[in-house]
VEXDREN-2710 file (C-alpha; in Angstrom, 1 decimal):
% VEXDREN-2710
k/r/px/py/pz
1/UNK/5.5/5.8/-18.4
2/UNK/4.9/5.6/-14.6
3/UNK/2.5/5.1/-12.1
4/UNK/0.7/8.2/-10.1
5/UNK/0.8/7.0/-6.2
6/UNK/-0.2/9.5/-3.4
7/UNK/1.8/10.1/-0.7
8/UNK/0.5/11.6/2.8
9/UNK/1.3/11.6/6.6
10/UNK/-1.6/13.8/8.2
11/UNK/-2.8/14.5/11.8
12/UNK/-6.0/16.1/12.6
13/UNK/-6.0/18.5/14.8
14/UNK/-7.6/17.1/17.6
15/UNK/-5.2/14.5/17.0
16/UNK/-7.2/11.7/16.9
17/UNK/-7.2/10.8/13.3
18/UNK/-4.4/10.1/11.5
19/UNK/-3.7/9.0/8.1
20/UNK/-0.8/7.3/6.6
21/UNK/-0.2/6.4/2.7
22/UNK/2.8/5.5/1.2
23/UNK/4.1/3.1/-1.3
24/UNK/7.0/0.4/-2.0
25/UNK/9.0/-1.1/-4.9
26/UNK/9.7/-4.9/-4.2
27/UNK/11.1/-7.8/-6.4
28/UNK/9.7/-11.2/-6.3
29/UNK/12.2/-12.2/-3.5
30/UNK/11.0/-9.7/-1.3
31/UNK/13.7/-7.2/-1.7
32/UNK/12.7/-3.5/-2.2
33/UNK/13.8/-1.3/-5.0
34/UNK/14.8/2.3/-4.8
35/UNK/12.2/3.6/-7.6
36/UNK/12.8/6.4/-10.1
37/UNK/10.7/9.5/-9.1
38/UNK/9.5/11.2/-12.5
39/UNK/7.6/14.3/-10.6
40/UNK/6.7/15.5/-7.6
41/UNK/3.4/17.7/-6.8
42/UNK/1.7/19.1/-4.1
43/UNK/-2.0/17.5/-3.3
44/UNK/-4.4/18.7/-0.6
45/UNK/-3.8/16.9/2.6
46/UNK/-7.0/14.9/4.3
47/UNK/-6.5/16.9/7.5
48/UNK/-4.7/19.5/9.2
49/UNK/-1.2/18.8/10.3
50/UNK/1.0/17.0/8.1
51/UNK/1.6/17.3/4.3
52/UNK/0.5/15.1/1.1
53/UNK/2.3/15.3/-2.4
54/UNK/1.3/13.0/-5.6
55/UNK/4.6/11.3/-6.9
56/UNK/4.8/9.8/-10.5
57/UNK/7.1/6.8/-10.2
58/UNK/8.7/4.6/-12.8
59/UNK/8.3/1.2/-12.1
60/UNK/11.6/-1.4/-13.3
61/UNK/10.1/-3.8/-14.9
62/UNK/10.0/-7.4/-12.8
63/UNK/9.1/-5.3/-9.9
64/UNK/5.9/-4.8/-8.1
65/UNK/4.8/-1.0/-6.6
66/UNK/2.9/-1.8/-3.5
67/UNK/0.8/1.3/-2.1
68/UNK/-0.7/1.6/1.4
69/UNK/-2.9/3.4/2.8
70/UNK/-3.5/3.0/6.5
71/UNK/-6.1/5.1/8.7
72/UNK/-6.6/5.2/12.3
73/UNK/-10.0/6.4/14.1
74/UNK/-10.5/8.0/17.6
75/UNK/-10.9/4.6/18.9
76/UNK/-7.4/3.5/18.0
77/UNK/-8.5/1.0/15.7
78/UNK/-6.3/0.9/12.7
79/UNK/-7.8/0.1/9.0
80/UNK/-6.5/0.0/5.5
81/UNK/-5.7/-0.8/2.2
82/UNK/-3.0/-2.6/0.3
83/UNK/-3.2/-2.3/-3.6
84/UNK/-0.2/-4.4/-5.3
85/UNK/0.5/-2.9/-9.3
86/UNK/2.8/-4.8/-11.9
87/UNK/6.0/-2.5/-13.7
88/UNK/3.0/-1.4/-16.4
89/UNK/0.4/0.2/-13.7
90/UNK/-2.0/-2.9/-14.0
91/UNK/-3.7/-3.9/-10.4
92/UNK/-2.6/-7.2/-10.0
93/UNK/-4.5/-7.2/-6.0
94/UNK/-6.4/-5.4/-3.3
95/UNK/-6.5/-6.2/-0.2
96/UNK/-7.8/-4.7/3.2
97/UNK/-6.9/-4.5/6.5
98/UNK/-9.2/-4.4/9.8
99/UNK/-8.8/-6.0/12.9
100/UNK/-5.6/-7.6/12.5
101/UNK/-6.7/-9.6/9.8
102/UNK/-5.9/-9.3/5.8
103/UNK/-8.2/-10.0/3.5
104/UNK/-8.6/-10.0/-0.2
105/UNK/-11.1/-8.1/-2.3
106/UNK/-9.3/-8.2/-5.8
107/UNK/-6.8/-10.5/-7.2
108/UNK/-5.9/-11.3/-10.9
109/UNK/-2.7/-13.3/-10.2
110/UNK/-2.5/-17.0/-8.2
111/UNK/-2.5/-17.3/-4.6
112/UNK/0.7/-18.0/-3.7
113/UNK/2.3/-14.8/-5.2
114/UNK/-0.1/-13.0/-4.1
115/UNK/0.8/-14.7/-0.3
116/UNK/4.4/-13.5/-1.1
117/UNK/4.2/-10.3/-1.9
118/UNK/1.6/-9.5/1.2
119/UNK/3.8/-11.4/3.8
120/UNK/6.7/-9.4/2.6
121/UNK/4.9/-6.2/2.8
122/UNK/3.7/-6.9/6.5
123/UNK/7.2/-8.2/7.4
124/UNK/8.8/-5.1/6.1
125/UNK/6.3/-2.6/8.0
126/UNK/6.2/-4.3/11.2
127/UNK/2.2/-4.5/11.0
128/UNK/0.3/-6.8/13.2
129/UNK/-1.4/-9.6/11.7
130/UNK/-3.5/-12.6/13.1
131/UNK/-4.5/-14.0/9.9
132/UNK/-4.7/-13.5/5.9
133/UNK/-7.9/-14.1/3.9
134/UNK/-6.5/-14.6/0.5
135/UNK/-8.6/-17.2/-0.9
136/UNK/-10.4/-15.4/-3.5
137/UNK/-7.2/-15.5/-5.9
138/UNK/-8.7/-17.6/-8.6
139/UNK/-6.3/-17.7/-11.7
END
């Protein structure tokens, strides 16, 4: 069984929105995983340049599948989403991202887990970060 994750780098054609989703396979110690990819299909892409496929990817188990999903407006201001799924396809978190700052909106697993895994993920892909809102992780 595996998980369906989208995948898309898009442009518009003005070029002043972009859209970025991909997705990770980390351990608990912050190290990532190369995932087995099950299938591979074409999806529609948001906008005009740029292509977007949906992958099915195993997950080992003890691992974590960490998707993002990043957008940027005409403004340059950058938002997102970081969703955080255990080796069975369970969302273990949600978080957002806007203005520098990360903040949680779902969380079924304790704090300081949940701390790891988003400090590794930020660390990883070099995003900016003032500070992390990730208080609402009540066990």
């Amino acid at each position: 069984m595996g998980t369906r994750v989208r995948v898309e780098r898009t442009v518009s054609r003005s070029g002043l929105h972009v859209r970025l989703s991909t997705f990770l396979v980390l351990t608990r110690d912050c190290s990532r995983v190369t995932p087995r990819i099950l299938e591979k299909t074409p999806a529609k892409p948001t906008y005009a340049k740029g292509e977007a496929y949906e992958v099915l990817v195993e997950i080992p188990p003890d691992s974590f599948l960490v998707t993002l999903d990043v957008r940027r407006n005409p403004k340059r201001r950058v938002r997102g989403d970081i969703s955080v799924y255990d080796h069975t396809g369970a969302v273990l978190f949600r978080t957002v991202y806007r203005k520098l700052k990360v903040r949680q909106v779902e969380c079924r697993v304790d704090r300081a887990l949940a701390y790891a895994i988003v400090k590794c993920v930020v660390e990883l892909l070099k995003l900016p970060v003032k500070r992390y809102g990730l208080s609402r992780c009540e066990v």
